[in-house]
C-alpha positions in Angstrom: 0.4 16.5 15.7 4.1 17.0 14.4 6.1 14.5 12.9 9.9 13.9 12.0 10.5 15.6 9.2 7.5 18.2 8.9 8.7 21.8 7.2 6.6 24.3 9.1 6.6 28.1 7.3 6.1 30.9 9.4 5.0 34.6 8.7 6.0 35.9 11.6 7.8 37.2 13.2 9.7 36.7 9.7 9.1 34.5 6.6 11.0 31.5 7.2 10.9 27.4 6.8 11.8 24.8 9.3 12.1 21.8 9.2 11.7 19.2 12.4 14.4 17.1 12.7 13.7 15.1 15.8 11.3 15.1 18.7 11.9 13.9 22.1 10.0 10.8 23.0 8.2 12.1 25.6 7.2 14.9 23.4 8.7 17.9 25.2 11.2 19.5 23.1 12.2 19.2 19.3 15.6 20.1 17.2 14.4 22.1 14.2 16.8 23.6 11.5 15.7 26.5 8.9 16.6 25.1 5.7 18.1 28.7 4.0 20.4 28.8 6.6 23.9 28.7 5.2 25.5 26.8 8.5 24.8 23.6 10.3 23.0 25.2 13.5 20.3 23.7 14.8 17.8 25.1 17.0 16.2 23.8 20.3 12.6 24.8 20.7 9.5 23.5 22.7 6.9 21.2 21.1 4.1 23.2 22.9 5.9 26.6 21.6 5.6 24.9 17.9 2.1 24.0 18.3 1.2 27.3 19.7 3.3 29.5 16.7 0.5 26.9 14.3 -2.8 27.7 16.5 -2.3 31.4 16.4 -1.7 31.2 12.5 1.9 31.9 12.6 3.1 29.1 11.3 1.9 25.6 9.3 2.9 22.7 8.0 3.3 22.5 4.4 1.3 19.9 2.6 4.2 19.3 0.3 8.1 18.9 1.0 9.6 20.8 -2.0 13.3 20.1 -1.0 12.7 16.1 -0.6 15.2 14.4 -3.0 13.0 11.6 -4.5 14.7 10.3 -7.8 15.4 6.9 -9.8 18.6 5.1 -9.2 19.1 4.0 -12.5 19.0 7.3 -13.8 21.7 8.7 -12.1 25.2 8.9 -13.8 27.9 6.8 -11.8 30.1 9.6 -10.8 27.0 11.1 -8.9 26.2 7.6 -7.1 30.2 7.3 -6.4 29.8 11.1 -4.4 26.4 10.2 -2.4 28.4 7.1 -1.1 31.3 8.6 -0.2 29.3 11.7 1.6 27.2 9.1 3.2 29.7 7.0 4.4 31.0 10.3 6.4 28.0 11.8 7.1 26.3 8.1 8.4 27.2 7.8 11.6 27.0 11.5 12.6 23.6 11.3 11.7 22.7 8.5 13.6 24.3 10.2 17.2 20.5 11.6 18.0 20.2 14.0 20.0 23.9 14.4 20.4 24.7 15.8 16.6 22.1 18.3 17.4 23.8 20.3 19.8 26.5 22.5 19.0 29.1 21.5 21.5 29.1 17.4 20.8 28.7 18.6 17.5 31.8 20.1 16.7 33.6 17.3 18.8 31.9 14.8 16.8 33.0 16.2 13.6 36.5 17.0 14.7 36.6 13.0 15.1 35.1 12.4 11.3 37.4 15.1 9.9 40.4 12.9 11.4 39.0 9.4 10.6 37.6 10.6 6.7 40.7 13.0 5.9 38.1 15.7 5.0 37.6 19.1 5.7 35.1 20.1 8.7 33.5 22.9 6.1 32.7 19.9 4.0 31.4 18.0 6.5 29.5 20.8 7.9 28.3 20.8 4.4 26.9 17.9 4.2 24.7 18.1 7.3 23.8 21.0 6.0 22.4 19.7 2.7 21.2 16.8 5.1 19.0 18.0 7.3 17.7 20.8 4.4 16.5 18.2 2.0 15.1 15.5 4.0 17.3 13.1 5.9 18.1 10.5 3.4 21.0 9.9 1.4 20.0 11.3 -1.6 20.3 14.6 -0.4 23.5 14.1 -0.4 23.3 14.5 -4.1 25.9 16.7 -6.2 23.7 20.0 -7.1 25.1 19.7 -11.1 21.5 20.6 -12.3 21.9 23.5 -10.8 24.7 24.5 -13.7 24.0 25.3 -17.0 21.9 23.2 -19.4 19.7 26.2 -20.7 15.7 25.2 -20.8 16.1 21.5 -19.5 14.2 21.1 -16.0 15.8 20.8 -12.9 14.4 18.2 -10.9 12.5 16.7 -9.9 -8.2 -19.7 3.8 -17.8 -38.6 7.8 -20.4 -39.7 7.1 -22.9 -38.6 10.3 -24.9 -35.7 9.8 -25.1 -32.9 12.4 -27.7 -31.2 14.0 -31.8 -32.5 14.1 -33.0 -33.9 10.2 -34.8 -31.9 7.6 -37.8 -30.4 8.3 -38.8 -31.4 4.2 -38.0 -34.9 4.8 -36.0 -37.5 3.8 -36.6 -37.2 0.1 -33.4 -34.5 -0.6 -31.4 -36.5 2.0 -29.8 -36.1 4.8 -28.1 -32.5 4.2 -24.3 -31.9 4.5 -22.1 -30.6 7.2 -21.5 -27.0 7.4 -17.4 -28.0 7.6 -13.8 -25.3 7.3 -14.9 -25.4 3.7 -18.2 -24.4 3.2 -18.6 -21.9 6.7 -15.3 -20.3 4.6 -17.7 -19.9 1.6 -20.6 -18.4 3.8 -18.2 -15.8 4.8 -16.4 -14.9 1.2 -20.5 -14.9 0.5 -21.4 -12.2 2.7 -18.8 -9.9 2.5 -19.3 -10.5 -1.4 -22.8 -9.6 -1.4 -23.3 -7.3 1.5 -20.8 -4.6 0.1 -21.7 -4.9 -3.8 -25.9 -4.7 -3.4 -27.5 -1.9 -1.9 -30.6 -3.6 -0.8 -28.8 -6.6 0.7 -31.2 -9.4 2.2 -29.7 -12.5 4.0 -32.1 -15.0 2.0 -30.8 -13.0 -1.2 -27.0 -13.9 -0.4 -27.8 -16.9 0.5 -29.8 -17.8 -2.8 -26.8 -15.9 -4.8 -24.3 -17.8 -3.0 -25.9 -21.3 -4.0 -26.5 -20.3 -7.6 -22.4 -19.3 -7.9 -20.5 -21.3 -5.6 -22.4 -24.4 -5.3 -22.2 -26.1 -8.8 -20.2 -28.1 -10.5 -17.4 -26.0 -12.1 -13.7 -26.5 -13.1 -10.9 -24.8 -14.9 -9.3 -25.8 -17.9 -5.6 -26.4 -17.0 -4.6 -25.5 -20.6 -6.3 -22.8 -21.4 -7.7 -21.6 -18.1 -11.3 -21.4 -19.3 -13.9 -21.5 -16.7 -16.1 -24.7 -17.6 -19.5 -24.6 -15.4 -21.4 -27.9 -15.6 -24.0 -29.0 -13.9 -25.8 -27.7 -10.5 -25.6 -29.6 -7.3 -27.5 -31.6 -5.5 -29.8 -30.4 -3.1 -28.4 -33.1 -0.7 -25.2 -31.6 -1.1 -26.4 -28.1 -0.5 -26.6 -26.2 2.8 -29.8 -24.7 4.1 -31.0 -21.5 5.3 -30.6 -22.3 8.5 -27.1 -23.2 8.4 -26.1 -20.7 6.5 -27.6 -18.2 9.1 -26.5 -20.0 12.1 -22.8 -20.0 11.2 -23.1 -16.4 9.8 -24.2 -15.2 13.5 -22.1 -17.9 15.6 -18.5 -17.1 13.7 -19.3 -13.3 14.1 -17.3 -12.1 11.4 -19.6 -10.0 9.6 -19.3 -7.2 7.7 -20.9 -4.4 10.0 -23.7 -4.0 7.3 -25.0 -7.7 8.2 -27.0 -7.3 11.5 -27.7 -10.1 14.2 -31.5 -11.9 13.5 -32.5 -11.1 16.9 -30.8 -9.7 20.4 -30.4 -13.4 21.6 -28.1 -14.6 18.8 -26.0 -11.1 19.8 -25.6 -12.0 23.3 -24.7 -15.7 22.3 -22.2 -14.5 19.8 -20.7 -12.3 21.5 -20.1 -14.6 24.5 -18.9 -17.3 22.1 -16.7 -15.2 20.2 -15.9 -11.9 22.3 -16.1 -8.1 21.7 -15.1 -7.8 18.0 -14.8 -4.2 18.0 -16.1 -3.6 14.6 -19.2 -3.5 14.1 -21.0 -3.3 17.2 -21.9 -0.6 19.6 -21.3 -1.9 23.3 -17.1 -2.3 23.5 -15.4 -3.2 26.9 -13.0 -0.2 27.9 -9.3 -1.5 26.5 -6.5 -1.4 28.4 -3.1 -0.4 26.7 -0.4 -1.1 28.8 2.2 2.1 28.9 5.2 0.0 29.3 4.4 -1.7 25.9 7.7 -1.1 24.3 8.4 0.1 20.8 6.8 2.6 19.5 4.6 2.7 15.8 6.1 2.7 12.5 9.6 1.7 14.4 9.2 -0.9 12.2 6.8 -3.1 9.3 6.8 -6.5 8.8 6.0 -6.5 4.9 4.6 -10.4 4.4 3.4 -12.1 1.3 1.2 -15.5 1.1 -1.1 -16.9 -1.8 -5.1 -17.4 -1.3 -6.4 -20.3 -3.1 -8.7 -19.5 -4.9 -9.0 -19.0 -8.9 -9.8 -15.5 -10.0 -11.8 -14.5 -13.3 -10.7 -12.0 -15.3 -13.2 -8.4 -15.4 -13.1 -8.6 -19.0 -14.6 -12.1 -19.8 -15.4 -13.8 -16.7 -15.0 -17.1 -18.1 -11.4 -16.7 -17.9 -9.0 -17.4 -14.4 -6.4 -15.1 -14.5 -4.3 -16.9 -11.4 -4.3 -17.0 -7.8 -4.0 -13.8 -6.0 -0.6 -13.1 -3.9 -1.5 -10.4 -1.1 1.7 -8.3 -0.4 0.5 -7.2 3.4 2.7 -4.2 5.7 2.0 -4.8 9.2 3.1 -2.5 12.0 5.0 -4.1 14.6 4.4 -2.9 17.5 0.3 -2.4 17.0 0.1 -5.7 15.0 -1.9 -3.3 12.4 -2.2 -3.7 8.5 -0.6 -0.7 7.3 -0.5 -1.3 4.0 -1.4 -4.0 1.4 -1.3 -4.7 -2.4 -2.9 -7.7 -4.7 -0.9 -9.1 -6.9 -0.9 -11.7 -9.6 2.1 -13.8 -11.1 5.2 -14.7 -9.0 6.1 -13.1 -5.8 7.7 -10.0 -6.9 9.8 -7.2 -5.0 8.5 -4.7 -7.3 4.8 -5.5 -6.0 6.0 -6.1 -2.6 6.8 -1.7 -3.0 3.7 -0.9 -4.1 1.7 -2.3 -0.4 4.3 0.0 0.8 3.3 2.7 -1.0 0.1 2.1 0.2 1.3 2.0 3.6 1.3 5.7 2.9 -1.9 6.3 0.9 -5.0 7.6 2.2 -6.9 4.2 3.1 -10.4 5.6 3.0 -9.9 6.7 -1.0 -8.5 3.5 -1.2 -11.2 1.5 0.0 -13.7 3.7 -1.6 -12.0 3.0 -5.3 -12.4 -1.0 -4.7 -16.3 -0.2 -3.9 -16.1 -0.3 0.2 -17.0 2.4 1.7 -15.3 3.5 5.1 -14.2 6.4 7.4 -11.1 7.7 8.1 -10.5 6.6 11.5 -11.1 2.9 10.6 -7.8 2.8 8.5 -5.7 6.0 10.3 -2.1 4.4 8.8 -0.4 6.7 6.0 3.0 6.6 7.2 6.8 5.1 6.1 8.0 2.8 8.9 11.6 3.5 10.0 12.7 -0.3 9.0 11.4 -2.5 6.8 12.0 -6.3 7.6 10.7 -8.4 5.0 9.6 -12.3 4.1 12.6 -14.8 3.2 10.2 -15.2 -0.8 10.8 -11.6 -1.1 14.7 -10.8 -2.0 15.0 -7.2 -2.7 18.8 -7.0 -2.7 20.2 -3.7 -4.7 16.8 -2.5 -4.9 16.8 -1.9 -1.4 19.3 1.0 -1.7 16.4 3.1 -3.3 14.6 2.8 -0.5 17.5 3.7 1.5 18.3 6.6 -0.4 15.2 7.9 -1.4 13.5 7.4 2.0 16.3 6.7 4.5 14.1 3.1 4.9 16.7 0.3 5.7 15.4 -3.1 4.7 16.1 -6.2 7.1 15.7 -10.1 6.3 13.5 -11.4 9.0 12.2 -14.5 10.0 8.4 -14.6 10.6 6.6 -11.4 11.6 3.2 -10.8 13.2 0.6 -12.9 11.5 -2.7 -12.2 13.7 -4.1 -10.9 10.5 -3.7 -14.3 8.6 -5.8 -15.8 11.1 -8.5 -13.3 10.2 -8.2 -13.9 6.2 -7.6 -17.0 6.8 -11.3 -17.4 7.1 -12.3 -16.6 4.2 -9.4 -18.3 1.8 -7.3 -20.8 2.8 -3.8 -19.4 2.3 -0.6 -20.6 0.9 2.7 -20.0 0.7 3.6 -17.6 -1.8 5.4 -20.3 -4.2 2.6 -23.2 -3.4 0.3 -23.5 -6.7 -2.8 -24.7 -4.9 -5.5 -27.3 -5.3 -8.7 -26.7 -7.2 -11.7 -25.1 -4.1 -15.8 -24.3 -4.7 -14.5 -20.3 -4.6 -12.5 -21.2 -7.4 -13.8 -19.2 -11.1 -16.5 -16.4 -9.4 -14.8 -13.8 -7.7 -12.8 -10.9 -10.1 -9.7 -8.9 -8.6 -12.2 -6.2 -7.3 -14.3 -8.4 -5.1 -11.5 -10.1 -4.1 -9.5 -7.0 -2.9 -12.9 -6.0 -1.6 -13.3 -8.7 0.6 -9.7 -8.5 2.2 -10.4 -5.0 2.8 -12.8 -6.5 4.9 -10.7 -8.8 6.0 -8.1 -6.1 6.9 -10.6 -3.5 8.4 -12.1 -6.5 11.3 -8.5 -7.3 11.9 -7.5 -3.8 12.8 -10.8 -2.7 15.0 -10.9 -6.2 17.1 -10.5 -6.7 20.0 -9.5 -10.2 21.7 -9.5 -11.4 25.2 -9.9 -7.9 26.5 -6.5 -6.8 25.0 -6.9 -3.0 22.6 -7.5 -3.8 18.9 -4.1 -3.2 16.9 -6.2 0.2 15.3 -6.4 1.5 19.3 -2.7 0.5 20.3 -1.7 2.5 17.0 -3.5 5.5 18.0 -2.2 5.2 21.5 1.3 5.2 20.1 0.8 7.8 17.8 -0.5 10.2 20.6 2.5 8.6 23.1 5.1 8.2 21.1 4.9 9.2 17.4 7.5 11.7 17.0 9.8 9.4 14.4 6.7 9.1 11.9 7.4 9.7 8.4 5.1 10.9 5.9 5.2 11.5 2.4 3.0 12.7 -0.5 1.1 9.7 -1.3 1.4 10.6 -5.2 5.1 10.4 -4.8 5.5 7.4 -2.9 3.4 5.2 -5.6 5.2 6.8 -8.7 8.5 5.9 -6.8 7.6 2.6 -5.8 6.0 1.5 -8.9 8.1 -1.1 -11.4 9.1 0.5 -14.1 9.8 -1.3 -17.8 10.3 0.2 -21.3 7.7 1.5 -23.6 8.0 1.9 -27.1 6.8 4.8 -29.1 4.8 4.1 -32.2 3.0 5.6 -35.0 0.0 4.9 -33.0 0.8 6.0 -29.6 3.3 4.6 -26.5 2.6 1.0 -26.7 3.5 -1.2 -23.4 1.6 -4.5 -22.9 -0.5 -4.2 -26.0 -2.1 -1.1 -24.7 -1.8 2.1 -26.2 -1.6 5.2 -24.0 -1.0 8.9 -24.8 0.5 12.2 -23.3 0.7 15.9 -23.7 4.2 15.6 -23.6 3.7 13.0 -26.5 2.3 15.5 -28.0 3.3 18.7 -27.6 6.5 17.2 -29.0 5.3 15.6 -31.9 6.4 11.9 -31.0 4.0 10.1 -33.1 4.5 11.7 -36.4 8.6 11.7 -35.6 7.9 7.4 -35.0 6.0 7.2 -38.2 8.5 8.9 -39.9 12.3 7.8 -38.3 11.5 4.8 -36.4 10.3 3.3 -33.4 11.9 4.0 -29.8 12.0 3.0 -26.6 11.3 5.0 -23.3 11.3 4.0 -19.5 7.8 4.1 -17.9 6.2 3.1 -14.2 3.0 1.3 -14.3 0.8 -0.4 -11.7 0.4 -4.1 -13.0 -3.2 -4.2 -11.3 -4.4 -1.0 -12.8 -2.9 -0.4 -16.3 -5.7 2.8 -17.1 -2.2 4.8 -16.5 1.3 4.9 -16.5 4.2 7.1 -15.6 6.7 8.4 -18.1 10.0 8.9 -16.1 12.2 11.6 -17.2 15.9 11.4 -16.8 16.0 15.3 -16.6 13.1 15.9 -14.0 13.8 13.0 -11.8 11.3 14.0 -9.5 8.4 15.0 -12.2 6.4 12.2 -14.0 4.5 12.5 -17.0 1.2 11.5 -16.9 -0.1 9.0 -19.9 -3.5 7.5 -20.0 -5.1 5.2 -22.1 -5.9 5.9 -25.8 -9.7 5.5 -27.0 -8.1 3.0 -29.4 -7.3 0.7 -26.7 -11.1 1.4 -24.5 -11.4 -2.7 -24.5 -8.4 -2.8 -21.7 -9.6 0.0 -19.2 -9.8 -1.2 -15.8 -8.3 -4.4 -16.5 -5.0 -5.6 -15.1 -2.0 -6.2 -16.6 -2.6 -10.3 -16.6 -6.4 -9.4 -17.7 -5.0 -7.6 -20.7 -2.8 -10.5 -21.1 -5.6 -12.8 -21.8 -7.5 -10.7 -24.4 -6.7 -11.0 -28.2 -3.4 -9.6 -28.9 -4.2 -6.9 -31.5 -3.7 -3.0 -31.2 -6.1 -1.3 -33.7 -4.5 1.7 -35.8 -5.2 5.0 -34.4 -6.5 7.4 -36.5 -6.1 10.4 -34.4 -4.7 10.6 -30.6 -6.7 13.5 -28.6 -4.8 15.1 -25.5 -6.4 13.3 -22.4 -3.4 13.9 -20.1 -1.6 16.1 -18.7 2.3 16.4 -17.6 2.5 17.5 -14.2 5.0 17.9 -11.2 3.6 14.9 -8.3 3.1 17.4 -6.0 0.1 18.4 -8.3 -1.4 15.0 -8.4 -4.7 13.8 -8.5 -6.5 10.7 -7.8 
């Protein structure tokens, strides 16, 4: 289907690109504008016509938006910020008069008005909607076209006491057992999901035995110098049985879909006790979506934060905690979906609330796939930029916001509480916190590493999505309702350009050695095409501004004040093979030497994100 904001390219009758610039909500009609055309007209074409010029190959929708103005605010001089704000401020509320600006007559009335109230020009104004609609519908197309002049060979742009149930069947000599409580029925789930996804030949009596042998012994973590100290083993009085361990697997019904019922009875009791689940079972009552739901998807996302206690080990020596995990978490709000989500470590931070946006726009099923869980695309359909972003009180984004703003024409909105089905659903595996709370020492604590972790509230994330409760469509089905209804003002972006946008960014400096950041050494062809290392080693150190991902340092970004919208891509030098795959905390906690470099090969490459590749 055709979203806002999609450049179509036709061959025929002549060559020409469009781009969509807004389509009725009941999908009849759309405004499109060719974006070589050197007025502000603006077309008014059928949305079956469009579909019909793409069917019989006249037209299609190109992959990548090469007009899109995607660059970093802190790289722009002043005197182009101060003439984006003062086009916007003309140009603002013009642009928000949909369908009205569209069509020619309101239009001219309409800018008639601004020319009076602004004291400018209607060419200028004309102009600007012009350069508008052409580049993508944000403010920074409203960007001053200066790299256009001069400036030979630079680039352009760019969760007492009795015992339950009947005694032991091995007597009273290991006790009477313990109670399956919150605590421990939390464990058997972290268990399964744990084990079912990371062992191919996965047996229940296997998970169960694994699960004993790392979550039910005597283990705590140095507060000093977070060292995971294991003592002693449990009890067996202290330890669940089989039994229990299978009867609470079957009765919560919250299994991964790779853990199947022990017989057809247990099905039909869980399923009465806990309802259709819609993920993982075959038989599904038909939903009902009801058409006067109001809203619409990706009107809007709800970007949350909590903390899970639990104490995470580091990949590198797992005898370390690293932290408790924060999960940044995008949820639509009209289909209560998780669009997007992001584990983080350290302090809530805006900067890693971006990137589970970024991944609101990423292609889930790679995404999955990298962190070991295997899915298919329609489990996870979400790659798209809501129109507002209304965020948690812990995360302040304040002048950051106005890259989002201008890069992506996303406004950001303080909100209260948002839609928190999903926490209920996580919630069952660790207990959560809020995002400043520290946490009290759990049995989950010092086992799980950052994979198996996000691995599990992918999990988490995927049984959310595809349940149903009480009858009502799963939030994955009222998505996909809307989309097909009511998805016209969808926004999509390259997903390699959305994550080196949204990344943090922090300085670098460039050594002898290579371009050091976090005691990690990474190289470049750009590095070395231009002879950077042996120009440190013989003038001096400097500095230069990089993105990074602070869960997955094997890369980062070189940003380039001259190409804003071209990143250079720098991997990780041999010299520094002991931090691959390791996060930014991980590589924190390893000893703090950087090895000389004796020679730096060329493992990357510099390329345009357009190019990108995963």
């Amino acid at each position: 289907m055709l979203l806002r904001n999609d450049l179509l390219h036709y061959t025929h009758p002549s060559p020409r690109t469009v781009r969509v610039l807004w389509i009725a909500p009941e999908q009849s009609h759309a405004y499109v504008f060719d974006v070589a055309a050197r007025s502000a007209d603006v077309e008014l074409v059928t949305l079956p016509a469009l579909h019909a010029d793409i069917h019989a190959g006249h037209a299609r929708v190109l992959a990548a938006d090469p007009y899109l103005m995607v660059v970093s605010q802190e790289l722009l001089p002043p005197k182009h910020l101060q003439l984006r704000a003062r086009a916007w401020q003309i140009v603002e509320a013009l642009v928000a008069l949909e369908p009205g600006i569209y069509e020619a007559r309101q239009r001219g009335q309409l800018v008639a008005q601004a020319t009076a109230t602004h004291g400018v020009s209607h060419p200028t104004i004309y102009r600007y909607l012009r350069r508008y609609w052409q580049r993508g519908q944000t403010p920074n197309a409203l960007l001053p076209d200066y790299c256009n002049s001069g400036g030979r060979g630079k680039v352009r742009q760019a969760s007492a006491g009795v015992k339950r149930g009947r005694p032991r069947k091995s007597g009273a000599d290991d006790g009477p057992g313990v109670n399956a409580d919150e605590e421990i029925r939390r464990t058997f789930r972290v268990a399964i999901a744990h084990y079912a996804a990371g062992h191919a030949k996965f047996s229940r009596l296997g998970a169960y035995q694994q699960m004993l042998a790392d979550f039910f012994c005597e283990r705590r973590i140095d507060a000093d110098s977070g060292r995971v100290l294991a003592m002693s083993g449990a009890q067996p009085d202290a330890l669940p049985t089989f039994g229990q361990f299978n009867y609470w697997l079957d009765h919560d019904d919250d299994r991964p879909p790779e853990v199947a019922r022990r017989s057809a009875a247990a099905s039909a009791r869980g399923l009465q006790a806990a309802g259709a689940s819609g993920f993982g079972d075959d038989a599904q009552p038909q939903a009902i979506v009801p058409a006067a739901l109001p809203g619409r998807p990706g009107a809007g996302f709800y970007l949350d934060v909590v903390r899970a206690e639990v104490q995470l080990v580091s990949r590198a020596d797992r005898q370390q905690a690293i932290g408790r995990p924060l999960v940044y978490v995008a949820v639509d709000t009209f289909s209560g979906m998780v669009a997007g989500v992001y584990i983080g470590l350290g302090a809530p931070s805006w900067q890693h609330a971006m990137l589970a946006l970024a991944n609101c726009g990423a292609d889930k099923q790679r995404y999955s796939q990298r962190h070991g869980r295997a899915i298919e695309a329609g489990q996870w359909p979400c790659r798209h930029l809501p129109e507002t972003l209304y965020t948690n009180a812990a995360l302040n984004g304040g002048a950051q916001c106005d890259t989002l703003l201008n890069n992506f024409n996303l406004r950001c909105v303080d909100a209260g509480d948002g839609p928190a089905a999903w926490k209920a659903v996580l919630e069952k595996r660790f207990l959560l916190l809020a995002a400043g709370e520290a946490g009290a020492p759990c049995r989950l604590d010092g086992v799980l590493d950052l994979d198996q972790f996000t691995r599990i509230v992918i999990d988490a994330i995927l049984y959310h999505n595809n349940s149903r409760h009480a009858g009502n469509a799963a939030p994955r089905e009222l998505w996909e309702w809307g989309v097909a209804q009511r998805g016209g003002s969808l926004k999509t972006y390259p997903e390699q350009l959305l994550r080196c946008s949204l990344m943090p960014a922090t300085q670098a400096t460039v050594t002898g050695d290579g371009i050091v950041l976090f005691d990690s050494v990474y190289t470049c062809a750009r590095a070395i095409n231009e002879r950077w290392f042996e120009r440190a080693r013989l003038r001096g150190q400097w500095q230069v501004r990089v993105a990074y991902d602070p869960a997955d340092m094997d890369m980062i970004y070189l940003l380039d004040a001259g190409a804003p919208m071209q990143f250079h891509a720098c991997h990780m030098a041999d010299s520094s093979s002991a931090q691959r795959h390791l996060a930014a905390a991980e590589i924190a906690c390893l000893p703090q030497a950087i090895p000389a470099i004796s020679a730096l090969p060329l493992r990357s490459t510099t390329h345009a994100v357009a190019s990108f590749a995963n």
